[in-house]
N, C-alpha and C positions, 0 to 999 in steps of 0.2 A: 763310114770312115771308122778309122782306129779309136780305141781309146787310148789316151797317153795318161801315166801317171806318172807326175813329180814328187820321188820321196826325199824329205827332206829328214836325214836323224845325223846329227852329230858325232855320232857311234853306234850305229845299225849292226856291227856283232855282238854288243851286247844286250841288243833289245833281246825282248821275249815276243812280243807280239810285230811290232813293225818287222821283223826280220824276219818271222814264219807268214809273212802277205806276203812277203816279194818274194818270198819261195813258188808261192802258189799263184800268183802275177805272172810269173815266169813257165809254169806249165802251159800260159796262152799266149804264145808270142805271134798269132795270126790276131787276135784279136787285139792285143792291148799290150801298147810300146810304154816301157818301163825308163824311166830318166832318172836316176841316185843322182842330185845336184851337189853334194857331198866331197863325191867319189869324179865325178867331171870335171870342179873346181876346188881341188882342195884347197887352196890358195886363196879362193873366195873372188878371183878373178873373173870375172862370169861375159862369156861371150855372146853380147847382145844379139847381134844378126842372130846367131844360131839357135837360141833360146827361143827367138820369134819364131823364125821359120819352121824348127818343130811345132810350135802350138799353133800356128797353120795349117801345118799337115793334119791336123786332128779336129775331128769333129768333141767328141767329149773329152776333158781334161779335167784330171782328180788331183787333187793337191791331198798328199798323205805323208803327214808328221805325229811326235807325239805332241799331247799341250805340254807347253814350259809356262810358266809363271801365268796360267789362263792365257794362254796367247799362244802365237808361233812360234817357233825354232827361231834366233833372231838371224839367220841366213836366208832363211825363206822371208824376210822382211825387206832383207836388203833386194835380195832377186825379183820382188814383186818393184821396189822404186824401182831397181834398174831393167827391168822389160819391158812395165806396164808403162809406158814414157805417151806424154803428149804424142798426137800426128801418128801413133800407133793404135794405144790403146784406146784411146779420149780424144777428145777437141778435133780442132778441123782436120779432116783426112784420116781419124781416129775411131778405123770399124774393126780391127783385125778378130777383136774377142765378140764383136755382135752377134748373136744368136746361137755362139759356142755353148754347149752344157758344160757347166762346173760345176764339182760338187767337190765335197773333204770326208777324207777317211782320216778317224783321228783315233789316237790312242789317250785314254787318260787314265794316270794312275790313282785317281780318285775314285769311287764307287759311285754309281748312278744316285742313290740317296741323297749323296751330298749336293749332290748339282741341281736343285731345287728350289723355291723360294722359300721353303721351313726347312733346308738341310744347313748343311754344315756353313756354307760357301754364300748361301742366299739367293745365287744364279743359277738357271739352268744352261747348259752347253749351247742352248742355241742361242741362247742370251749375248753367252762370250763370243760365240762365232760371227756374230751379227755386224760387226765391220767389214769380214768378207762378204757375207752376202750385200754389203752395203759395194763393194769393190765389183758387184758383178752387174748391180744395178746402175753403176755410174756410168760402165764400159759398154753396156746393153746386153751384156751375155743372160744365158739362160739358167739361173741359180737355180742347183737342183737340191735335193734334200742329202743329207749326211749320214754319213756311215762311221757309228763310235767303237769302240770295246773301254769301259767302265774298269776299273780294280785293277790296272793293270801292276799296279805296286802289291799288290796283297798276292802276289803269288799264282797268280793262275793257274790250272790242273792244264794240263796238254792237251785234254779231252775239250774242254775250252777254248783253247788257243785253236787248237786243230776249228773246232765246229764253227769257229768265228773267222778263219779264214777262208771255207767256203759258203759260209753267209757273204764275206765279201764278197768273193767273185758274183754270186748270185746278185747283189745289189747290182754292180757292175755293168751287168748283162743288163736289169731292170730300165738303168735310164734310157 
């Protein structure tokens, strides 16, 4: 099966990094169906059925934003209450995500250093992600490991950005 990826930026022309992945996401449309939830609901309107029924279709599903305040995009917060619902996601009748792979491709514009237990911040990235991986446990899916790019504020060389958006696809391929 497919992989789907859900990117979730608030302004994806002016990223650096999240906007040079969906470049190169996009040179594999046999392999891996691309969803900007942004650009589908600008409105923030978000259509339940249809939201499902894509991550149906899909065996792996990557959730790819930048971090905001150590956390998610709060759009992608709200699309997680309104998908992951009772009788779907959880509870009686609630397998559609069992044994799905998910994993996160994240951008953060803090430098790896910091994200540490002697860095700047005191947590490491898995640290903060750790409610989703808690989200994948609850629904029974298959948490997979993450895919980051560090410093994304400090300016990145393009030889960077470039070499770290086919490390992504490579991870990609990997789960």
């Amino acid at each position: 099966m497919k992989t789907l990826v859900i990117v979730t930026h608030p302004n994806i022309e002016s990223s650096i990094i999240n906007k040079r992945w969906l470049e190169e996401l996009r040179k594999h449309p046999g392999e891996i169906t691309v969803h900007e939830i942004h650009k589908a609901y600008p409105d923030e309107n978000i259509d339940v059925s249809k939201e499902q029924k894509l991550i149906e279709e899909h065996g792996t599903i990557i959730f790819q934003f930048p971090i905001y305040w150590f956390n998610c995009p709060p759009f992608l917060k709200k699309w997680f209450d309104d998908i992951f619902v009772e009788g779907w996601a959880y509870g009686k009748g609630g397998d559609k995500l069992k044994n799905k792979k998910i994993s996160f491709a994240v951008s953060a514009g803090i430098k790896s250093k910091d994200y540490s237990s002697t860095g700047r911040y005191k947590y490491t990235l898995e640290e903060l992600l750790r409610p989703f991986k808690t989200i994948c446990t609850y629904t029974q899916a298959n948490y997979q490991p993450f895919y980051a790019f560090y410093g994304a504020e400090h300016e990145p060389s393009s030889q960077e950005v470039d070499f770290s958006s086919q490390e992504y696809i490579q991870f990609i391929k990997s789960l």
